[in-house]
C-alpha beads as a LAMMPS data file, in Angstrom:
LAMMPS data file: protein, C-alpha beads

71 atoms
70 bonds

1 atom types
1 bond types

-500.0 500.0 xlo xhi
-500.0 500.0 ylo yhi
-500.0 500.0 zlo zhi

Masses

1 110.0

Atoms # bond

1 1 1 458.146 356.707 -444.221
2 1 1 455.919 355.922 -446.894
3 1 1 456.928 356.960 -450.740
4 1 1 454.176 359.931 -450.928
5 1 1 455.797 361.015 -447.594
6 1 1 459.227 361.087 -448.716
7 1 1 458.180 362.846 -452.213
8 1 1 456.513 365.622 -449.588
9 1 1 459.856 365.871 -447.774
10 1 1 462.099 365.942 -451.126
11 1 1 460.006 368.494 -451.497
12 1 1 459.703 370.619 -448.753
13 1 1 463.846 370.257 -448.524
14 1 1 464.429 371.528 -452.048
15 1 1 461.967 374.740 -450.959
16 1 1 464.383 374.724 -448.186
17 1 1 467.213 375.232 -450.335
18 1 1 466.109 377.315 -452.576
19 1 1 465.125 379.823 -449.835
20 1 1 468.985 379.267 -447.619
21 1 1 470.765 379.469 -450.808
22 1 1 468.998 382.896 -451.749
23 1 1 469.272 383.991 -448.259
24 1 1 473.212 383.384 -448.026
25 1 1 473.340 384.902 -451.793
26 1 1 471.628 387.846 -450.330
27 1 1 474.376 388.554 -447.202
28 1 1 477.301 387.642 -449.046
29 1 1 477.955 384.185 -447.188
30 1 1 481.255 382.836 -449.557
31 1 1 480.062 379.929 -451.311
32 1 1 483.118 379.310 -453.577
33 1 1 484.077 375.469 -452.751
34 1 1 482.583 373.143 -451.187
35 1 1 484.005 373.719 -447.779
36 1 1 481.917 377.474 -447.813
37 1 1 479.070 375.653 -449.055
38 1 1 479.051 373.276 -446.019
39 1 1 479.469 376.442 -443.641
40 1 1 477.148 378.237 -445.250
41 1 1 474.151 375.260 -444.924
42 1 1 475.124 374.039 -441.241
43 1 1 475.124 377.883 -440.220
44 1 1 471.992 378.509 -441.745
45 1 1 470.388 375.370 -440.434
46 1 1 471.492 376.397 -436.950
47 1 1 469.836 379.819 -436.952
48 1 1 466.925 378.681 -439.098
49 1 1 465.838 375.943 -439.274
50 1 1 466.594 373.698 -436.005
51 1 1 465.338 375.652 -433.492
52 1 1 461.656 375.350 -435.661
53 1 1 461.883 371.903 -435.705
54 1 1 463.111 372.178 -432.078
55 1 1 459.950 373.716 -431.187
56 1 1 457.727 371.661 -433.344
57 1 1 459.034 368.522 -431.284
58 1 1 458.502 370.370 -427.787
59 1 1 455.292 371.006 -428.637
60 1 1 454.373 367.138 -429.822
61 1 1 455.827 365.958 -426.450
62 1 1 453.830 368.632 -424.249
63 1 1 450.937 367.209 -426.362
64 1 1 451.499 363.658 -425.995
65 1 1 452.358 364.542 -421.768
66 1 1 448.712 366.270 -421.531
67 1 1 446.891 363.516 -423.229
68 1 1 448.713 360.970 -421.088
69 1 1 448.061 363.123 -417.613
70 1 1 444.157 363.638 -418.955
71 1 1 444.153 359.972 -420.101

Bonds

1 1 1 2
2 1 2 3
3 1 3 4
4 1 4 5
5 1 5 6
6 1 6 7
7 1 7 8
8 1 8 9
9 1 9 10
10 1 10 11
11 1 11 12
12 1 12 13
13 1 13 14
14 1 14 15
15 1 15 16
16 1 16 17
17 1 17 18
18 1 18 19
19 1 19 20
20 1 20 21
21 1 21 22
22 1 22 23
23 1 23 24
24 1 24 25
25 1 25 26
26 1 26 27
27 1 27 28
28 1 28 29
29 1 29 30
30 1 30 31
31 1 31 32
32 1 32 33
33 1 33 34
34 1 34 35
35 1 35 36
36 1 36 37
37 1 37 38
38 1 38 39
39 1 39 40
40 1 40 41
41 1 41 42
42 1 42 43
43 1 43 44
44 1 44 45
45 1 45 46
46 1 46 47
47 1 47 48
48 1 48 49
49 1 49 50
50 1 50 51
51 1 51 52
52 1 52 53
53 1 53 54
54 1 54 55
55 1 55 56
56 1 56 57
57 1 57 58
58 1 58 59
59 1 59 60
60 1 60 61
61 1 61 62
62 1 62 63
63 1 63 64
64 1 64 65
65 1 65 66
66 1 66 67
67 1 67 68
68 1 68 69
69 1 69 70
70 1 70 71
């Protein structure tokens, strides 16, 4: 990864944040220690933000398959 690239993802991550941390705000999620906190993020990463990258990835590969099979 270059250095721009990784300034792009530090990024993109903190948006991340910002957005999870006002979503679990926003239901309530406890975020009192750092034990909730960890709960909180690897719930929220499960329901949000996997499956998009999840998808993202399938559709690379069904991409790169295509171009092979036309190739």
């Amino acid at each position: 990864m270059t250095p721009e690239q990784h300034q792009q993802l530090q990024g993109h991550v903190s948006e991340i944040a910002k957005l999870l941390y006002t979503d679990a705000e926003a239901k309530g999620l406890p975020m009192g220690n750092l034990s909730e906190i960890e709960m909180a993020v690897r719930s929220q990463l499960l329901r949000h933000v996997s499956p998009e990258l999840g998808i993202f990835l399938s559709k690379q590969l069904s991409a790169q398959t295509q171009a092979t099979d036309e190739g």
